[in-house]
LOMAR-844297 format. One record per atom (N, C-alpha, C): residue in three letters; chain; atom name; x, y, z. Coordinates in nm, 2 decimals. Each point is the difference from the previous one (the first is absolute). Last residue first. Example, Ala and Ser with C-alpha at 12.3 -4.5 7.8 and 13.67 -1.06 7.14 Angstrom:
# residues 2
R  SER  A  N  1.28  -0.22  0.71
R  SER  A  CA  0.09  0.11  0.00
R  SER  A  C  -0.08  0.11  0.08
R  ALA  A  N  0.03  -0.57  -0.01
R  ALA  A  CA  -0.09  0.12  0.00
R  ALA  A  C  0.09  0.12  0.00
//
This chain:
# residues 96
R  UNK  A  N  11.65  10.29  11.18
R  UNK  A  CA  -0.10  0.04  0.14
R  UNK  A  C  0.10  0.05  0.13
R  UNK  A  N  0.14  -0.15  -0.56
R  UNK  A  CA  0.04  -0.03  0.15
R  UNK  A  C  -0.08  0.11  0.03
R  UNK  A  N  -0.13  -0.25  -0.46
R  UNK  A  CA  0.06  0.12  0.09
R  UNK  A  C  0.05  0.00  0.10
R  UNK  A  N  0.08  -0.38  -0.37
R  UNK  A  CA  -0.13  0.06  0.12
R  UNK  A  C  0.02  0.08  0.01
R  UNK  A  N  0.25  -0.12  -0.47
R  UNK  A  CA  -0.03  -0.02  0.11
R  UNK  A  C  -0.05  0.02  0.12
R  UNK  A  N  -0.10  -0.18  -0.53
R  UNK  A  CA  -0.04  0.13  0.08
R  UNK  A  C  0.11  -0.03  0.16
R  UNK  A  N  -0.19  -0.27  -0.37
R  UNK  A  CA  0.17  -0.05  0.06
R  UNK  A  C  0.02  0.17  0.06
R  UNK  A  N  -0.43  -0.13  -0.15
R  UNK  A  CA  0.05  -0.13  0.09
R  UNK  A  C  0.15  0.04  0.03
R  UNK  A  N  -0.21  0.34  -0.27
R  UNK  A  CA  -0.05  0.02  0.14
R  UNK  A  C  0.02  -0.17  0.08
R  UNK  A  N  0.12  0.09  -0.43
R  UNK  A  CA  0.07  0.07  0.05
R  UNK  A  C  -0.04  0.05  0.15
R  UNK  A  N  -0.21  -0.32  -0.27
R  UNK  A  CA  0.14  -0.03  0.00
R  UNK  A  C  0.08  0.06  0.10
R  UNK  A  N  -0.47  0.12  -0.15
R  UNK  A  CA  0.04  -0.05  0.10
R  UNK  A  C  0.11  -0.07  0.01
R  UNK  A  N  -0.07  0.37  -0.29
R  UNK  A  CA  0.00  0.01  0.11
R  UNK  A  C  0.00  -0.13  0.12
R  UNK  A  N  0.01  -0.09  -0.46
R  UNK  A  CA  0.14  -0.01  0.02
R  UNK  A  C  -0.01  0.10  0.13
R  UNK  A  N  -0.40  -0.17  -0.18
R  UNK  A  CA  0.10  -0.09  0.01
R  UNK  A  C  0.15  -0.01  0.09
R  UNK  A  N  -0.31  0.35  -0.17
R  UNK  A  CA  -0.05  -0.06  0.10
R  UNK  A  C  0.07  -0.10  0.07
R  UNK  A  N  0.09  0.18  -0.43
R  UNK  A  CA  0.04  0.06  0.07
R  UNK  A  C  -0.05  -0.02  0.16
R  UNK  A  N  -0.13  -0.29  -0.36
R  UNK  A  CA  0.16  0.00  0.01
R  UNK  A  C  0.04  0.08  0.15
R  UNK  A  N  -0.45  0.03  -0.16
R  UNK  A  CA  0.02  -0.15  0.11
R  UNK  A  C  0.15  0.01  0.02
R  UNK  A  N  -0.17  0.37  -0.30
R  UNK  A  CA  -0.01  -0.01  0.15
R  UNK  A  C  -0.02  -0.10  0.06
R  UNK  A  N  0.13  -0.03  -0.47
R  UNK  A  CA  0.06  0.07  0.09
R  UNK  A  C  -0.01  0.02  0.11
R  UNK  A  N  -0.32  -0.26  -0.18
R  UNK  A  CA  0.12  -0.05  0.00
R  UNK  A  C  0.14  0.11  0.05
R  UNK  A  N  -0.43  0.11  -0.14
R  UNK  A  CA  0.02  -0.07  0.14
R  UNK  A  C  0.09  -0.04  0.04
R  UNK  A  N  0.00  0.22  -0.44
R  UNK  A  CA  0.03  0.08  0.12
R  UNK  A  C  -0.07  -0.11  0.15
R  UNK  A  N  0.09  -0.21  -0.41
R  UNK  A  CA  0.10  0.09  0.04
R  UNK  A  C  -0.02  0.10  0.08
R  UNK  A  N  -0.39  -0.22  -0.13
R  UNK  A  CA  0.06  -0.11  0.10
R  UNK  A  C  0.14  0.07  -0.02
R  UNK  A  N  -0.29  0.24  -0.21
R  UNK  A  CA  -0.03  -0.02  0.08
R  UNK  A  C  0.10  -0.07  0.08
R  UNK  A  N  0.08  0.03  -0.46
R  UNK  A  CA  0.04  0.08  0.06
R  UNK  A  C  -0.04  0.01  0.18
R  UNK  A  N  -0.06  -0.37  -0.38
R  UNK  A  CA  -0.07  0.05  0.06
R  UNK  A  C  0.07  0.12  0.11
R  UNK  A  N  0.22  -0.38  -0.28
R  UNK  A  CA  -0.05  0.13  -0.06
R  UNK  A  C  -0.11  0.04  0.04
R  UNK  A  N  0.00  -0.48  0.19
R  UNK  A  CA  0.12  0.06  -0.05
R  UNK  A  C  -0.05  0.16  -0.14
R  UNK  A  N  -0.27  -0.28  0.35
R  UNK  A  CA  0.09  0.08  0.06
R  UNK  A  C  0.09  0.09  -0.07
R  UNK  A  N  -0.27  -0.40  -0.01
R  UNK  A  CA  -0.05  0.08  -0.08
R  UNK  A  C  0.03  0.14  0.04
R  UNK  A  N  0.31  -0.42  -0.12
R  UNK  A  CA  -0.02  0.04  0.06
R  UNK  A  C  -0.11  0.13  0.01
R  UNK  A  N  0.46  -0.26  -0.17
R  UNK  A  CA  -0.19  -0.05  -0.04
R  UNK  A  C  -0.07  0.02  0.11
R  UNK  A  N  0.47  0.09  0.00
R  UNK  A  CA  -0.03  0.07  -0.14
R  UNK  A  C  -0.20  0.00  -0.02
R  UNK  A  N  0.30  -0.23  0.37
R  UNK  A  CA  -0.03  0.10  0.06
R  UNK  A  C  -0.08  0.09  -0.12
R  UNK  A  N  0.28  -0.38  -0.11
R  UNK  A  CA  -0.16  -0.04  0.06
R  UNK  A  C  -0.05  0.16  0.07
R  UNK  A  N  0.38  0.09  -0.34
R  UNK  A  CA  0.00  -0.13  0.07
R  UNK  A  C  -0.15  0.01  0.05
R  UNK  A  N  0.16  0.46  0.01
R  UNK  A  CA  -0.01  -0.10  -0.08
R  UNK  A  C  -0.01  -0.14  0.09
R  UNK  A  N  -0.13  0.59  0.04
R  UNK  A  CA  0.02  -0.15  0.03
R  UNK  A  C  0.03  -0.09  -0.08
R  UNK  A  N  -0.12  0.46  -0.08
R  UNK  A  CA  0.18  0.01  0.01
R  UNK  A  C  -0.01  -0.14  0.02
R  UNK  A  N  -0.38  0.29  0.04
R  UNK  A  CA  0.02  -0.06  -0.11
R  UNK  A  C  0.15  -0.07  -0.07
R  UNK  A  N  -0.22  0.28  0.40
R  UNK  A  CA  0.14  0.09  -0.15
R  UNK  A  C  0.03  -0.11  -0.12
R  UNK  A  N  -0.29  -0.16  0.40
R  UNK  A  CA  -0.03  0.11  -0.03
R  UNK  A  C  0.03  0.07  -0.08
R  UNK  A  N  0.21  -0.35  0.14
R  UNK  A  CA  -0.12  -0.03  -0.06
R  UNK  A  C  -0.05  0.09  -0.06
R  UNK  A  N  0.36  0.08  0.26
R  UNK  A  CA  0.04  -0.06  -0.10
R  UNK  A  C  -0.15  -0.06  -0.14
R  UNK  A  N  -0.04  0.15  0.49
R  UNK  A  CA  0.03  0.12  -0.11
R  UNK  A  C  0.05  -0.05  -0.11
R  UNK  A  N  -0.13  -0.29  0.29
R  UNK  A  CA  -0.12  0.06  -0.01
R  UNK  A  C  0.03  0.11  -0.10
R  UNK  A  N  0.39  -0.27  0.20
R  UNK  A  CA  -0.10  -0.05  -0.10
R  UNK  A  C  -0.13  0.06  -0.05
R  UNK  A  N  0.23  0.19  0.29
R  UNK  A  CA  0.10  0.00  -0.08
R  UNK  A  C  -0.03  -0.05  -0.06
R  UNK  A  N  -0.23  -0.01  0.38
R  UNK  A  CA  -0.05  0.08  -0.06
R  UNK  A  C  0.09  0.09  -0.12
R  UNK  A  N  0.08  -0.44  0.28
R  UNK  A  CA  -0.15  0.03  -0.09
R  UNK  A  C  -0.03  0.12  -0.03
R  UNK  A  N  0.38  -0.06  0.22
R  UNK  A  CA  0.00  -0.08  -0.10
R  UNK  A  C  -0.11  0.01  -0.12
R  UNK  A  N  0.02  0.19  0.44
R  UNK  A  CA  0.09  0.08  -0.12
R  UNK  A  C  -0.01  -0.06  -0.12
R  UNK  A  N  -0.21  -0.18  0.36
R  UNK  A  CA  -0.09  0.09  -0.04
R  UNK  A  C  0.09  0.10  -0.12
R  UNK  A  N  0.23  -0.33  0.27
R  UNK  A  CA  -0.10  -0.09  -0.10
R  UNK  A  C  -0.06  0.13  -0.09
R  UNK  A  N  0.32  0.13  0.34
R  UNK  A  CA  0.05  -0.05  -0.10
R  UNK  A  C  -0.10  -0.06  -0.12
R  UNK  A  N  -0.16  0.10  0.41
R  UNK  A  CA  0.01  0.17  -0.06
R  UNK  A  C  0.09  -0.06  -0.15
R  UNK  A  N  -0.06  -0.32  0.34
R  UNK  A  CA  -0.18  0.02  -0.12
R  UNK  A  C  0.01  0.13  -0.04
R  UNK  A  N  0.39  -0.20  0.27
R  UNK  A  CA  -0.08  -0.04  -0.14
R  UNK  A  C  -0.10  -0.02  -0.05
R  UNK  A  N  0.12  0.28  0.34
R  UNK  A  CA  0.09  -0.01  -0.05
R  UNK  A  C  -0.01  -0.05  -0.16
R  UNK  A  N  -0.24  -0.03  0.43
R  UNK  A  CA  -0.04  0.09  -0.12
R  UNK  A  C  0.07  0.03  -0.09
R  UNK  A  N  0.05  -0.28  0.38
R  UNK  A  CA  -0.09  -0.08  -0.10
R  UNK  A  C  -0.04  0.15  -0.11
R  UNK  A  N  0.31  0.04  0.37
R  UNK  A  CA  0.08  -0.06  -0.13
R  UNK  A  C  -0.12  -0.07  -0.06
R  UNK  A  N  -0.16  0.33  0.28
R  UNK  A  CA  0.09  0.05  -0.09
R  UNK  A  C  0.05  -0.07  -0.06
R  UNK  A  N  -0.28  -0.16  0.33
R  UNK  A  CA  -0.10  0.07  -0.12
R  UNK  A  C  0.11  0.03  -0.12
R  UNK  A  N  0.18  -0.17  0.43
R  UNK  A  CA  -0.06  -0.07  -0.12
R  UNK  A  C  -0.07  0.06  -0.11
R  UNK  A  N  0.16  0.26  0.34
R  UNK  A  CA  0.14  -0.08  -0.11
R  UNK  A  C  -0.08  -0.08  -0.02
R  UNK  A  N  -0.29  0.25  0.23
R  UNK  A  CA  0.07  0.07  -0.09
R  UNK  A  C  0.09  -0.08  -0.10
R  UNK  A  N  -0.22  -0.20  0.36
R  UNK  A  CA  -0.08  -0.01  -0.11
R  UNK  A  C  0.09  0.10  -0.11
R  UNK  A  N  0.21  -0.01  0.39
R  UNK  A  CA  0.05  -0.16  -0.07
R  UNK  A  C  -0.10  0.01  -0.11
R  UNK  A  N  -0.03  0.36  0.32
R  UNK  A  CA  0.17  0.02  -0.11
R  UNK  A  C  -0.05  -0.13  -0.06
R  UNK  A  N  -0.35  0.05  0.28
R  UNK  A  CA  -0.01  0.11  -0.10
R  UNK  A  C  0.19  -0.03  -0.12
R  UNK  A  N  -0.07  -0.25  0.40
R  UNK  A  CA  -0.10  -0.07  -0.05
R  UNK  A  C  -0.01  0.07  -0.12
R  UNK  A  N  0.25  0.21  0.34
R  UNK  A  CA  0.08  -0.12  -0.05
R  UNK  A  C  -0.08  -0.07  -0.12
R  UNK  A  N  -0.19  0.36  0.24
R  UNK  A  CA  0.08  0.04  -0.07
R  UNK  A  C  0.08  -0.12  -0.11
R  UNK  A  N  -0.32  -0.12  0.33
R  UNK  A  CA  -0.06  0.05  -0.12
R  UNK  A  C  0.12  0.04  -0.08
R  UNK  A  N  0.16  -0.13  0.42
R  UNK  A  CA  -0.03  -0.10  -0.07
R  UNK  A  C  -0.08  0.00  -0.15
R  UNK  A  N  0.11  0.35  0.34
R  UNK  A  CA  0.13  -0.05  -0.07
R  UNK  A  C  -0.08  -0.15  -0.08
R  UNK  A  N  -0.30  0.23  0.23
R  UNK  A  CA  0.10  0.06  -0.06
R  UNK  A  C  0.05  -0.02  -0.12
R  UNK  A  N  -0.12  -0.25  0.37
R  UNK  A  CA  -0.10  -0.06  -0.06
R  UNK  A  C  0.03  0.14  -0.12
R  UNK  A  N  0.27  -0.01  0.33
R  UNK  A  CA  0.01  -0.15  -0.06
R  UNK  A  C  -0.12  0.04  -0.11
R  UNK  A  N  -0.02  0.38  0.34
R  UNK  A  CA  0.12  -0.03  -0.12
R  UNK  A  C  0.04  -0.09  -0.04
R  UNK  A  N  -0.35  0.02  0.27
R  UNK  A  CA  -0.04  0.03  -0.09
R  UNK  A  C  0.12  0.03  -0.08
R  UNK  A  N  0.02  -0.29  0.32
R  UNK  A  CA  -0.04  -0.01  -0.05
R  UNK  A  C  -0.07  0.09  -0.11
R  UNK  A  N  0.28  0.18  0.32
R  UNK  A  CA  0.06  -0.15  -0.07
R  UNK  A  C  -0.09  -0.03  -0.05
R  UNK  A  N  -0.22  0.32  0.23
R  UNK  A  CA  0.10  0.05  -0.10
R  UNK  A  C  0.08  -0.09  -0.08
R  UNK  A  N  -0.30  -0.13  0.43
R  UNK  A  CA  -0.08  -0.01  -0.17
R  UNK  A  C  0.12  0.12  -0.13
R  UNK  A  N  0.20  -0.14  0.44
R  UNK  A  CA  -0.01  -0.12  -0.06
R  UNK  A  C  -0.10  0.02  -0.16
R  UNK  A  N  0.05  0.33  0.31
R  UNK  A  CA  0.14  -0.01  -0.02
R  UNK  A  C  0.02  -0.14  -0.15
R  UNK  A  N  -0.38  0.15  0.33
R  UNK  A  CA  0.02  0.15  -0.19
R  UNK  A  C  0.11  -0.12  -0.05
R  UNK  A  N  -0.08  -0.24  0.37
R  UNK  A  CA  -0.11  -0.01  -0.04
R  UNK  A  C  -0.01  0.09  -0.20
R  UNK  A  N  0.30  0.09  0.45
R  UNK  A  CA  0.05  -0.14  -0.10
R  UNK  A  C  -0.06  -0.03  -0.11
R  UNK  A  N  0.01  0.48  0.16
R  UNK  A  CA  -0.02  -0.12  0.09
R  UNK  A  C  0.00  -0.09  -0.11
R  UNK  A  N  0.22  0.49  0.09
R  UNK  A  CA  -0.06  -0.08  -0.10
R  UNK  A  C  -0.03  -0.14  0.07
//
């Protein structure tokens, strides 16, 4: 092997390891920022069904949302959306 292979394999294992490294840190950020928007989106879509079932009170009551069966079932599927991505931020990685 001459110096020349020897030296473009280091660099192409840095440059590797460096995507890899660049790939794990967008992963943990992406994950604790999804956290609380899987938390938000629960929220909102607990309010959505509450509207929906005509169940809202207080300021949530006035609303053109409220007893509209519709917005209970979006609302279900934001909840349940919601609560996949919760479960996919605190997910732990695979091992490769």
């Amino acid at each position: 092997m001459t110096e020349s292979s020897a030296y473009d394999e280091d660099v192409i294992a840095k440059a590797f390891h460096s995507k890899r490294k660049t790939r794990q840190a967008t992963v943990r950020i992406l994950k604790s920022i999804s956290g609380p928007i899987g938390a938000l989106l629960v929220v909102m879509g607990g309010i959505w069904i509450l509207q929906g079932l005509n169940l809202a009170w207080g300021p949530l009551a006035k609303s053109f949302m409220q007893n509209d069966r519709h917005w209970a079932v979006y609302g279900t599927l934001l909840l349940i959306a919601g609560l996949c991505v919760i479960a996919w931020s605190y997910a732990k990685p695979r091992k490769r």
